[in-house]
N, C-alpha and C positions, 0 to 999 in steps of 0.2 A: 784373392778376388772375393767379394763380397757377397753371400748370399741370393740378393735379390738377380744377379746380372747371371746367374746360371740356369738352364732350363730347371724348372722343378720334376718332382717326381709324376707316376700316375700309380695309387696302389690300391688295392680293391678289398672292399669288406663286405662280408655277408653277416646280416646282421640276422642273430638267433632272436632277439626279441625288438618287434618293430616298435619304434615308436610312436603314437599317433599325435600330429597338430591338430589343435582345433581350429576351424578357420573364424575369423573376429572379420568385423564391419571394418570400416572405413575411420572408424571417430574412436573404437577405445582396441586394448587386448587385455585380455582375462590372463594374470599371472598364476599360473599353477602348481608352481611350486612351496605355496603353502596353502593346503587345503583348509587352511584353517582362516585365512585372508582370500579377498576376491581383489586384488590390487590393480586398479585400473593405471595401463600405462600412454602418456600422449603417443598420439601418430603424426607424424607430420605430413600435410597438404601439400607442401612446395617445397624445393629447396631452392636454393640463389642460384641465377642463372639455370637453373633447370624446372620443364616442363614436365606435366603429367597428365597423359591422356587416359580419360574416363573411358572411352569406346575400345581401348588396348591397355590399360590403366599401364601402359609403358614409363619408364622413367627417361629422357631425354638427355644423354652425357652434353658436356658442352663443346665436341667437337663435331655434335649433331646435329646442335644449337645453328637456325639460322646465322649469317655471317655479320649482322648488326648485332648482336647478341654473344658471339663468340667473340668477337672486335674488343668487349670488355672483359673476358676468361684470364688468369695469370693463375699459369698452370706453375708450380712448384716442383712435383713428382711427374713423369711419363714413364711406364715401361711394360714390353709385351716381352710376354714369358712364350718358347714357343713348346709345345706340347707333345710329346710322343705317346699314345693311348696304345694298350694293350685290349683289342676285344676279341673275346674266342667266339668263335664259330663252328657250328655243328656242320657233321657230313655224314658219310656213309663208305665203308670198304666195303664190295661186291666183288666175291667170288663164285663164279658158276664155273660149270661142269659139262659138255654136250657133246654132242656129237660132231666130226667134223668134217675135211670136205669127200669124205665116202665113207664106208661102213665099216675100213680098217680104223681109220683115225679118229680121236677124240680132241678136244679143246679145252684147257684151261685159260679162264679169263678174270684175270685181274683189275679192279678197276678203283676208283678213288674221284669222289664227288666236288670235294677241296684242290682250292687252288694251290700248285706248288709244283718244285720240284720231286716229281718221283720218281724213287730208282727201288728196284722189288731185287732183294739180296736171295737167292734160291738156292735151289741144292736138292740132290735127292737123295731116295734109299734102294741101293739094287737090293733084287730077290737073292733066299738066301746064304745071308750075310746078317750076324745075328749084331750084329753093331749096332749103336745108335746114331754111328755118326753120319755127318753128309757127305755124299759124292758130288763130283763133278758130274752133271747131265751129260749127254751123249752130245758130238760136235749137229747133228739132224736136228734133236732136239731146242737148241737155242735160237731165239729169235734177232735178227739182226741189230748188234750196236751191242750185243752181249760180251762181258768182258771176264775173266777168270779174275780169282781173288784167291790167290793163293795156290791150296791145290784142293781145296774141296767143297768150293762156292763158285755161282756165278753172281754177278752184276747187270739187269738188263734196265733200260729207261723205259718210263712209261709214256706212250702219247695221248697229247689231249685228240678228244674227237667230237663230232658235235653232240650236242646233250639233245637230248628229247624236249629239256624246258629252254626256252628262247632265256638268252642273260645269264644262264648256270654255265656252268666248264663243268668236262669230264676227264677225267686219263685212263687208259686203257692198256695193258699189255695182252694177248695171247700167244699161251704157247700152245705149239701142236706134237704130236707124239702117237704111234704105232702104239693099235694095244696088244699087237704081240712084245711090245721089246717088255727087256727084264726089270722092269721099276717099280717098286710094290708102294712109293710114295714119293710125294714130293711136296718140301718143307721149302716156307719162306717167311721172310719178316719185310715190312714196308718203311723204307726210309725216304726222308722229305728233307733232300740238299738243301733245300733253306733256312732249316732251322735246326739241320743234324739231329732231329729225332723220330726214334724207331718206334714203328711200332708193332705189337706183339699180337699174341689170344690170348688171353687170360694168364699174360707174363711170360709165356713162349711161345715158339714158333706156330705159324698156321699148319697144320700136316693135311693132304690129301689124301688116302689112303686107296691105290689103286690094284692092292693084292692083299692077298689072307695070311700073308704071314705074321703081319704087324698088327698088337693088339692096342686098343682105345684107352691110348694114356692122358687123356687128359683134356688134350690139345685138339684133336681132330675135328674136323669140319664135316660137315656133308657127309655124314656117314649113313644117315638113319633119313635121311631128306629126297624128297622126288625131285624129277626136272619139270620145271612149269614154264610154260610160255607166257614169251616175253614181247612189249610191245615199246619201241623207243632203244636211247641207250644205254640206258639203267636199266632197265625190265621189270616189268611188273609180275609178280607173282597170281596164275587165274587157275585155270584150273589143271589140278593137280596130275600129272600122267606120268606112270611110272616108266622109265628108259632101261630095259637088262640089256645085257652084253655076254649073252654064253662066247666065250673068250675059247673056243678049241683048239685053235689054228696053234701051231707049234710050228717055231723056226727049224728048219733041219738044221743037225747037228748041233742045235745049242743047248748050252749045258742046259737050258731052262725048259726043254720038254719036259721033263719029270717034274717040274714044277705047275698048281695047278692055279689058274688066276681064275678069282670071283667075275660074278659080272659087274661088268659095273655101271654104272647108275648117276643118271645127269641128276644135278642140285643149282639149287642157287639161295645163297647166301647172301646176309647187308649184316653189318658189323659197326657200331656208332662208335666215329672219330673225330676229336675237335683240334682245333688248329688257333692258335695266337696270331692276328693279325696286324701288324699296327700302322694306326693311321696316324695324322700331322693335325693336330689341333693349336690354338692361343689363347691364352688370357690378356688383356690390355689393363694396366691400373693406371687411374689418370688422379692427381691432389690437385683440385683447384682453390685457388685462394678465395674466400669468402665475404669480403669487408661488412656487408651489411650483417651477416650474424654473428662477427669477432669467432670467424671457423670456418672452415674448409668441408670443400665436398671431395668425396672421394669415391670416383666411378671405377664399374670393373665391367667390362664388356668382352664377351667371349661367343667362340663359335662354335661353342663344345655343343653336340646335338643333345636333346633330350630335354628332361629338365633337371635344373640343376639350381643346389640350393648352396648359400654360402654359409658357413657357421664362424659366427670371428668375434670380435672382443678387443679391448683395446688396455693401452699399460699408460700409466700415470709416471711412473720412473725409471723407464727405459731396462724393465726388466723382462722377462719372456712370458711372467706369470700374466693370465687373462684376469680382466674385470669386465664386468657389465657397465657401460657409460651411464649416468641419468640423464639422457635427454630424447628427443623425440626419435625416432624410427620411421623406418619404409613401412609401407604397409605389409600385413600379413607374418609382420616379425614375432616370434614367439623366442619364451626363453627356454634354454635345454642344461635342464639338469641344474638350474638355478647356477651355473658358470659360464654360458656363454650364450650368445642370441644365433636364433637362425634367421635369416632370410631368404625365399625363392627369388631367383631372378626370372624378370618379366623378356616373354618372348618380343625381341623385334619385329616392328612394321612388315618389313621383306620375310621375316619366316627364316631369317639365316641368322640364328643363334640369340642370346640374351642376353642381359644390363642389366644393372640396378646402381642408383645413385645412394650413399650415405653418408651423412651430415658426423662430420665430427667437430671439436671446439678446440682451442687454441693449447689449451691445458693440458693436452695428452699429447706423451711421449713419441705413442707409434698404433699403426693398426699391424692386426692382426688377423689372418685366417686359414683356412682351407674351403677346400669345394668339394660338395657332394653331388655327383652326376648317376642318375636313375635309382637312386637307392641305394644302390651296390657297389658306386666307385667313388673315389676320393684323392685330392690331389694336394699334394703338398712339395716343400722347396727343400728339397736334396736330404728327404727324412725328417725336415723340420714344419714348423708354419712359415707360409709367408710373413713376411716382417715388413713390414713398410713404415719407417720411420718418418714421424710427424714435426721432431723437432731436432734442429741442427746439433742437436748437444750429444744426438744418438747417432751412430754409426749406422747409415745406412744400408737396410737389407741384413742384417746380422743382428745375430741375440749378443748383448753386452754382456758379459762376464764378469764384473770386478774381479773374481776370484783370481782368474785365469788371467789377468793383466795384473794383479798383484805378485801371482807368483812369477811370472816371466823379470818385473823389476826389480822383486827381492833375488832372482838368480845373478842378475846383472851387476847389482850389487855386491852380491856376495864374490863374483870371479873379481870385482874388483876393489875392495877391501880389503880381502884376504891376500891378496898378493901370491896366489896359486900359481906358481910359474912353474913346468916341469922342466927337468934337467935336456939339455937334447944329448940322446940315445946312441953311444957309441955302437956301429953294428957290432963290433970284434968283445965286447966288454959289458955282461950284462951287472955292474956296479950299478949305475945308474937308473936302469928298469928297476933291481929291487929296492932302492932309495924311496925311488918315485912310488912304487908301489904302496911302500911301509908309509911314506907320508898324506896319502889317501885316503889308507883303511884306517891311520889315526885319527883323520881328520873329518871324516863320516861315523865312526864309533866314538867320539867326545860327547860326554854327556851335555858339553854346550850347544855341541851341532845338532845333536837331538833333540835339542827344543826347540833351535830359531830355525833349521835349515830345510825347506821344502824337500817333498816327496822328490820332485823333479831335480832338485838338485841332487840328491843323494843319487836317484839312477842315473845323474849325469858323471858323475865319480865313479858307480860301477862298473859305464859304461867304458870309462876311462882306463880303469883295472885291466879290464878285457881286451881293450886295445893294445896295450903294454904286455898282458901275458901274450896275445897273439909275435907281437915280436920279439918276444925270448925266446919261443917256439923256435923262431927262421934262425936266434942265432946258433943251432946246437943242430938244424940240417945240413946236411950232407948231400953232394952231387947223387945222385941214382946213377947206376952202370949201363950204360951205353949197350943197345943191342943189337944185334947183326940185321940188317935191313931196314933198322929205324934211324931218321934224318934227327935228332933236334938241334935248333938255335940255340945258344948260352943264354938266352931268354927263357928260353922256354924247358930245361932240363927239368926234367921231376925231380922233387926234394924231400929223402924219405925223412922223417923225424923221430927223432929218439922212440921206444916203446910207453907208449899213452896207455894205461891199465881202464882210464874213466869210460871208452870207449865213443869218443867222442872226438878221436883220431887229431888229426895234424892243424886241422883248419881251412887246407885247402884242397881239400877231398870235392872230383865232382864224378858223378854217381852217373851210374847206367843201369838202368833196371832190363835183363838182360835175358827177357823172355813175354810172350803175349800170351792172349789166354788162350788161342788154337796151337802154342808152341808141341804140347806132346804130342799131337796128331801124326810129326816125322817120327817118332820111334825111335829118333838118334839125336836129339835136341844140344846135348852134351858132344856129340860130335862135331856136331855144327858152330857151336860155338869155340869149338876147340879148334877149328881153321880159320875161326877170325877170330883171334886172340889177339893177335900184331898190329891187324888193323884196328881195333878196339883202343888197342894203344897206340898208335898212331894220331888216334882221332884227338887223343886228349884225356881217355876216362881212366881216372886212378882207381874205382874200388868198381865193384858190379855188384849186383841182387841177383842171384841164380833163384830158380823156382822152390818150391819145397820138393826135397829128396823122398823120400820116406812111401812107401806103400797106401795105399790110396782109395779108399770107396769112388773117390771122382778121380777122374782121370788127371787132372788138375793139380791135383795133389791136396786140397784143402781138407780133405775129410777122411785125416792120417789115421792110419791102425794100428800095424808095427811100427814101432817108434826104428827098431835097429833093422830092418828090410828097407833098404835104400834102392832097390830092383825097384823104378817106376818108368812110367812111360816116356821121361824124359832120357833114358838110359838106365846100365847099369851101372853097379858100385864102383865096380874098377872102370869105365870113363868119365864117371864122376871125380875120382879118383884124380883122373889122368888132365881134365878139364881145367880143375884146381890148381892144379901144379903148372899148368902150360900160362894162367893166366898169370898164378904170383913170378913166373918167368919174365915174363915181358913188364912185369911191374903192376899189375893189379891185382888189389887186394878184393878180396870174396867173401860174399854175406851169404850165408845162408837163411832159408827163410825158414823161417821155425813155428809149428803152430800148436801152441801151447794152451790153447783156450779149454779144447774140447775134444774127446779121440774115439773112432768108429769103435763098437765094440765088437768082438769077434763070437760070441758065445751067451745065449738069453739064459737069464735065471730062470727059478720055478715057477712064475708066472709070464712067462714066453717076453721076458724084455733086455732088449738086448743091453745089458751093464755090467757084462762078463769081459775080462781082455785078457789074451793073449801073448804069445809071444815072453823076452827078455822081461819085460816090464806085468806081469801077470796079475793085474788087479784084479780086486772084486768091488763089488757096488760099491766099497766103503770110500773108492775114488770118485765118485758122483756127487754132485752136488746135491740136496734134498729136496730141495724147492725146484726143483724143476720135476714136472706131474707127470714128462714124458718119459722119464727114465730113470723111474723109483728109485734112489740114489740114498747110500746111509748117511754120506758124510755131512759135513756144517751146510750151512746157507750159502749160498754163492755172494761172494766178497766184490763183485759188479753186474753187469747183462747178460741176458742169455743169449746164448746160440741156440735156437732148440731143433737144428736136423740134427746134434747130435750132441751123445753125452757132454756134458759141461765137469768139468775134472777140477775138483776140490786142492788148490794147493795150500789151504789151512794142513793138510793129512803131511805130518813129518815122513813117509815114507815114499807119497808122491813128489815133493821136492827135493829128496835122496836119490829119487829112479830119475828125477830130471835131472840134476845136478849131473850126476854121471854118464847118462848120456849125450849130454852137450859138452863135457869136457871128451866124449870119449871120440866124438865132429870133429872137434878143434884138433887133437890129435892122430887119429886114423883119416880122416876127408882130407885136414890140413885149412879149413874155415879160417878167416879173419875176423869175423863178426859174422851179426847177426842181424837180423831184419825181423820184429815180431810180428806176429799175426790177430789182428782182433785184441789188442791190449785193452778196451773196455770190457773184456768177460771180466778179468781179475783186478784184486789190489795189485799198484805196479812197485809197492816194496816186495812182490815176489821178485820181479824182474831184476831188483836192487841184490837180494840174493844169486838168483842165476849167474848178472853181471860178475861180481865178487869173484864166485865159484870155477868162473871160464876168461876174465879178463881179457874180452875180445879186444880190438883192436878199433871198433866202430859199433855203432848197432842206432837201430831206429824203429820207434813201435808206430805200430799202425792205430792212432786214436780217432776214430774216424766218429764223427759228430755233427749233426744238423745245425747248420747257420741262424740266425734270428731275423724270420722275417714279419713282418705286420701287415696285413690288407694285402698279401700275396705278392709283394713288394720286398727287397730286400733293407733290412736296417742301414743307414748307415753308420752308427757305432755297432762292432763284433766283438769287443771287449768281452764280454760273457764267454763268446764261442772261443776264441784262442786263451782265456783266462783256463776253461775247462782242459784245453791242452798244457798251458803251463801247471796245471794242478797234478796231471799224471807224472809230468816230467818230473817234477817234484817229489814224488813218493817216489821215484827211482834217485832220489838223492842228486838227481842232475845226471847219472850213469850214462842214460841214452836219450838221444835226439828222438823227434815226432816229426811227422810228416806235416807241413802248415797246411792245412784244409783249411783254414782259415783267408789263406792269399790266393789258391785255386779258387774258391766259392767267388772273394771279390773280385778278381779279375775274368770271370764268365759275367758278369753282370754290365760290368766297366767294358769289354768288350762288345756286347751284345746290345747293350742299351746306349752307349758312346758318353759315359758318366767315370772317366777320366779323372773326377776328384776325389772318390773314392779311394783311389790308392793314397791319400793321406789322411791321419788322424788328426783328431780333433787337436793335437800337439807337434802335428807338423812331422809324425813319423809313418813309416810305412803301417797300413792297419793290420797285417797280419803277424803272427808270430816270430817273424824277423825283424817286426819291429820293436819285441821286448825280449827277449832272448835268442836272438838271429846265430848263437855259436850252438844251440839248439832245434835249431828250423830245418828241415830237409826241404825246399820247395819242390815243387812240382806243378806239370798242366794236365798230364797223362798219366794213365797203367793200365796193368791188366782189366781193370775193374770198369776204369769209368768208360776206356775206349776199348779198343781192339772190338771183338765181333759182340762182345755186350752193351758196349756203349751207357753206362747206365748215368756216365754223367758226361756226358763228351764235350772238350772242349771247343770252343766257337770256332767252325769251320771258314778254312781262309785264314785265321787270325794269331795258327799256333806261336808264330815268327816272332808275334808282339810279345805272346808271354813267354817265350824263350829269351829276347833281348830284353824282358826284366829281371826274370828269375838267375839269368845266367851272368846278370851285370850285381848285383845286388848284393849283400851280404845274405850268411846262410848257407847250407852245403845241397847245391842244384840236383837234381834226377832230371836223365832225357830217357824218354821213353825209346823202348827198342824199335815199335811202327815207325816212330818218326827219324832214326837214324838211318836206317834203310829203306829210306824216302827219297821222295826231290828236295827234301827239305835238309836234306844232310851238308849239302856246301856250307849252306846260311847258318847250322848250327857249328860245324866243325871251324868257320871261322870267329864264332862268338867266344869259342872254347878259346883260340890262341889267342883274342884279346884278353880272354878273363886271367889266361894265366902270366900274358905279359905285360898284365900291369899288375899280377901278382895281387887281387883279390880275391878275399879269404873271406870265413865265416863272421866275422867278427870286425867288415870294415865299414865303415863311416859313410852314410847315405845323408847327404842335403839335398833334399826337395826345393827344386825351383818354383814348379809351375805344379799346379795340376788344378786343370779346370775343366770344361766339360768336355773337348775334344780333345784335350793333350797333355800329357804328362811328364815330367822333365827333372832329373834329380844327377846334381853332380854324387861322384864316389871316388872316396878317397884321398878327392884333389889329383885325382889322375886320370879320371872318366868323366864323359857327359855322356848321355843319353836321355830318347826322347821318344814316348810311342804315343800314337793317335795321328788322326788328320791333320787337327790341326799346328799353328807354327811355333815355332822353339828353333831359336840357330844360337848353336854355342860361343860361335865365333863372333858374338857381340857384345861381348862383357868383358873384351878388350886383352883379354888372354891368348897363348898359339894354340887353340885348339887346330885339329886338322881331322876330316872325316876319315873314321875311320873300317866303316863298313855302313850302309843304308839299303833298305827295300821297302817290302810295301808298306805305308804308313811307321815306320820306324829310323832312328839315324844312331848312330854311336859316334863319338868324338874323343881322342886321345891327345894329350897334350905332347906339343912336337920338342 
């Protein structure tokens, strides 16, 4: 689809240094880009068929044009681009404190200025109880429509109510509560159903703090603040009157007589919070044909509010490079940066939106622009300029390439010159595969193919390699053994594959990440998963990601101590132990999660810093990295990024990758592990991981390269080459060892999702844009984890929409993760049958994705010659390209098709 016929983007710039126009008369403009020349340029008075009025000095399109007047228009180009704007908007969270309806009870009242969905996620702190974590409120305490989340949150909606200012919205919740009961706080964060984003204080929870036992970590609200009265329903803060609460009254019999409660103290709090809104704007670009000046006018009329300037430029040879035209201009036209002209457009008659006509001549290829609205915003077409092509010779609405059409007919060329024909694949006999193979790698390492034969071609041969090895693979599996209570289909049998050392397993590994980040909160996590083991394997998942074992500054496990104390809050050793063995029974393999960046220290040197450790593994500083200021460290310089909560551990130091080496051999052996799951793989160089690997010869493993996308004007790019380039670059130092997780196709498809920009999901060569698109027997995908969803949410995927990125991720080459929330969801039917399609048509990391469609609503790529699928609104039906497709599972916005 071409360019111009997809909505454009909107992306926003803030510009650090303004630039000033001069404003010029009517008759010249002063060229400023050589101070050294004052170069007067013409303006032009009139264009053809278009008027210019002096009293609105408007410019006149010719579909505005009286109808005698329009009668002579020969429009060449028409097209409206339709606009989705992102504008943020200021609000206000307001929490007060008061009294309530008598002298027992108090009132907390939540509220939120912006419009939306809101739902206030709570929890509190009983007295105590020296924990930090949340409880469940009392069943009195919850206000109506309250719903539990687990076992130590609630969920309550907020209502709108009327606002104090006529035209504003408000939302409101209160809760009420006895100030004898036992609650010394109560913690919540604010989330907005519409856009699934949380929001914090200053990165955590709000706390309330309604006893003495809890001390001011940080986070706390109203501590230190009076109650003021209020007038309206936001309240105005006047004058200041303090509210105590001598709190004496004691429940008989409860434990919490001997506990003593402060007074406490009405407050009211506003907290500044913005919200993305987006509204529905157009552009219109209209080329009329011009006979009297041998040239065309070309209007652009838009309802975009504000003002809004266009900077654009035109090409002579149908290439993307801008030039400045020589001929006359709209008025007020100034040049920028001596490369391209701006022009304001003039507000319309009616006040709804603005125009501007400009004159181009017969000799140019194409126009070209973007649009500047208020200064700060800027719009362009799917990351590029608009391209609006002048002359038949250029491809409409699209930048020309020669490159990129040379190499596509040198590849065409080359499959058919060469007479490339592969042998077909006896299943029972892999002669053939290594034939084909050897004839390949000969024929891509010829010194003559290295001079004539494109980049593309060459990854079209490797890609080929890789298909071929994938089914050598299947021919040296084996049925998997049958287990008591599990049903499979002869389709659907697990097929264990020879021992793989590279760790990079069989190929048709789909992955269960098989814990959230409230998991340690049961105490028995490991148990838990130890009685859905069957069902685990039932559902379809051959490996799992268990949490990090290991002893723990955070409950979480991330901020490991003793490397060999496996006693953590997920359990202990021996149901660790036992968890292991119950899954490799039922037939899945187990990653442990390992986190080798950085390790809590247990014991501070002689200037009080903790870079002393403990335990089996008993380093001194000299395991520290130096450069990091927080933890005076003797060893080299850190060989990646810092973590700085806590030491960063040097594995330049031969004696630190001795004490790792043997402890992760010592996993594989006493746990019984399969692999590995790294944690934070940008702190280090990943040719340490390349030694680990070696060392332990897991059976799998996948680091965590976790990396910021490339966006421009708060818009996301759309080329991410860079960003999954910097993931293939680690994969790389690990010698190819271990897969990454594509942060690269999670980032695209939150955008693709949320903005409905569905072409995205293909590159600029017609393949998938993330990491599966150039080493997909490499790519872990994913939508969810611990990290982005569950109670952190720090990147959560678009709500409503999981379905779509599952029926990508789980149709596609590359080795899938489902997240564990979403297994034991409503969402588990819809996942557990994408699973039996994936496996019963038997793709794998390494199969074949053609891209049909992908345009702005809808995406569509056959796989393998055995799969269709299609996600977005809009339409895509397989079964019209005259094959037996037959539907093979469909819901919202998505469809699957298998061949009958």
């Amino acid at each position: 689809m071409s360019a111009i016929t997809t909505a454009p983007l909107l992306f926003r710039l803030r510009h650090r240094h303004r630039h000033h126009r001069r404003r010029v008369d009517s008759l010249t403009l002063i060229h400023e880009c050589r101070p050294e020349v004052s170069k007067k340029l013409p303006l032009l008075s009139s264009f053809c068929d278009a008027r210019y009025s002096n009293a609105r000095r408007d410019f006149v399109p010719a579909q505005a044009l009286p109808s005698a007047e329009a009668s002579t228009t020969e429009f060449t180009f028409r097209k409206t681009f339709h606009l989705e704007r992102s504008e943020q908007v200021e609000g206000k969270i307001t929490i007060r404190l008061e009294r309530g309806r008598d002298e027992d009870y108090w009132q907390l009242i939540v509220g939120c200025t912006l419009p939306g969905k809101w739902i206030l996620h709570w929890g509190v702190r009983y007295m105590g109880y020296a924990s930090s974590e949340w409880g469940q409120p009392p069943m009195e305490m919850r206000p109506p429509g309250t719903i539990p989340i687990k076992d130590y949150a609630v969920e309550t909606p907020l209502e709108e109510v009327p606002a104090s200012v006529e035209g504003q919205t408000f939302y409101e919740l209160k809760i009420d509560f006895n100030s004898s009961c036992p609650i010394s706080a109560i913690n919540f964060v604010l989330r907005d159903e519409e856009t699934s984003r949380w929001y914090k204080h200053m990165g955590r929870d709000f706390k309330v703090l309604l006893g003495d036992c809890l001390s001011d970590d940080g986070n706390v609200i109203g501590a230190k603040k009076s109650l003021s009265t209020w007038t309206g329903a936001l309240g105005k803060i006047s004058n200041l009157l303090q509210i105590t609460e001598d709190n004496e009254s004691e429940r008989d019999g409860s434990k919490e007589s001997k506990l003593k409660r402060w007074g406490l103290h009405g407050f009211y709090e506003e907290h500044s919070v913005s919200k993305d809104l987006i509204s529905s704007n157009s552009v219109i670009v209209s080329v009329r044909h011009c006979p009297e000046r041998n040239g065309s006018i070309l209007d652009i009329e838009t309802d975009l509010p504000g003002d809004v300037v266009i900077h654009w430029g035109v090409s002579k040879d149908g290439s993307n490079r801008w030039e400045i035209p020589s001929e006359a201009y709209p008025p007020e036209t100034t040049i920028f940066k001596n490369k391209a002209l701006q022009t304001p457009l003039q507000k319309k008659d009616d006040g709804h939106g603005s125009i501007v006509s400009i004159p181009v001549s017969d000799g140019l290829s194409a126009f070209m622009f973007v649009l500047k609205v208020n200064d700060n915003e800027w719009l362009n077409c799917k990351g590029n300029d608009f391209y609006i092509a002048l002359s038949s010779s250029v491809t409409v609405g699209k930048h020309y390439a020669p490159s990129d059409a040379n190499n596509e007919e040198e590849f065409r060329t080359y499959t058919a010159s060469d007479g490339l024909e592969l042998d077909t694949v006896d299943s029972g006999n892999t002669d053939g595969i290594i034939s084909n193979i050897r004839h390949l790698v000969n024929n891509i390492s010829s010194e003559r193919s290295l001079k004539t034969k494109s980049r593309a071609i060459q990854e079209s041969i490797l890609q080929e390699i890789e298909k071929l090895a994938a089914e050598a693979y299947g021919i040296f599996r084996t049925s998997a053994p049958k287990f008591t209570g599990v049903s499979h289909s002869e389709d659907e049998d697990l097929l264990t594959p020879v021992k793989i050392a590279s760790g990079t397993g069989s190929g048709f590994e789909i992955l269960c990440q098989g814990f959230n980040w409230e998991s340690h909160k049961s105490g028995r996590w490991y148990m838990e998963l130890f009685d859905k083991a069957l069902e685990l394997s039932d559902i379809g998942f051959t490996v799992i990601w268990l949490p990090p074992p290991t002893d723990s500054v955070s409950p979480e496990g991330y901020m490991p101590t003793d490397l060999y104390n496996l006693n953590s809050r997920y359990g202990n050793i021996d149901e660790l132990k036992a968890v292991v063995k119950k899954l490799q029974e039922v037939g899945i393999k187990v990653l442990g999660d390992v986190v080798l960046n950085h390790r809590c220290a247990q014991y501070r040197n002689q200037n009080g810093i903790w870079n002393i450790f403990g335990g089996r593994m008993n380093w001194d500083d000299r395991a520290v990295v130096s450069d990091d200021p927080n933890f005076q460290g003797r060893g080299n310089r850190s060989s990646g990024d810092h973590f700085h909560a806590a030491p960063n551990i040097d594995h330049s130091q031969d004696f630190v990758r001795r004490d790792i080496k043997e402890w992760m051999r010592w996993l594989r052996e006493e746990i019984g592990y399969d692999g590995w799951r790294f944690d934070f793989v940008r702190g280090f160089w990943g040719g340490y991981i390349k030694e680990y690997m070696a060392a332990t010869e897991p059976y799998f493993a996948v680091g965590e390269f976790w990396d910021s996308l490339s966006y421009a004007y708060g818009q996301m790019d759309r080329n991410q080459d860079a960003h999954r380039q910097r993931i293939i670059d680690w994969i790389n130092t690990t010698n190819g060892t271990a897969g990454a997780f594509d942060v690269t196709t999670k980032g695209i498809l939150h955008t693709v999702l949320e903005k409905c920009e569905y072409w995205r999901l293909s590159d600029e060569k017609g393949k998938p844009p993330g990491v599966l698109g150039w080493w997909p027997s490499r790519a872990v995908t994913f939508i969810e984890n611990h990290d982005t969803g569950s109670t952190q949410g720090h990147w959560r995927f678009p709500a409503g929409k999981e379905m779509q990125g599952y029926s990508y991720i789980l149709t596609h080459p590359g080795t899938p993760s489902v997240f564990y929330d979403h297994i034991f969801s409503g969402l588990r039917p819809e996942i557990e049958s994408l699973l039996s399609i994936r496996k019963r048509n038997k793709i794998h990391c390494r199969s074949i994705v053609e891209i049909v469609k992908a345009e702005k609503d809808v995406y569509a790529a056959i796989i393998d010659d055995k799969l269709a699928m299609k996600i977005g609104p809009g339409n895509y039906d397989a079964t019209r390209n005259g094959r037996n497709w037959t539907v093979a599972m469909e819901g919202k916005d998505y469809k699957i098709w298998e061949l009958s």
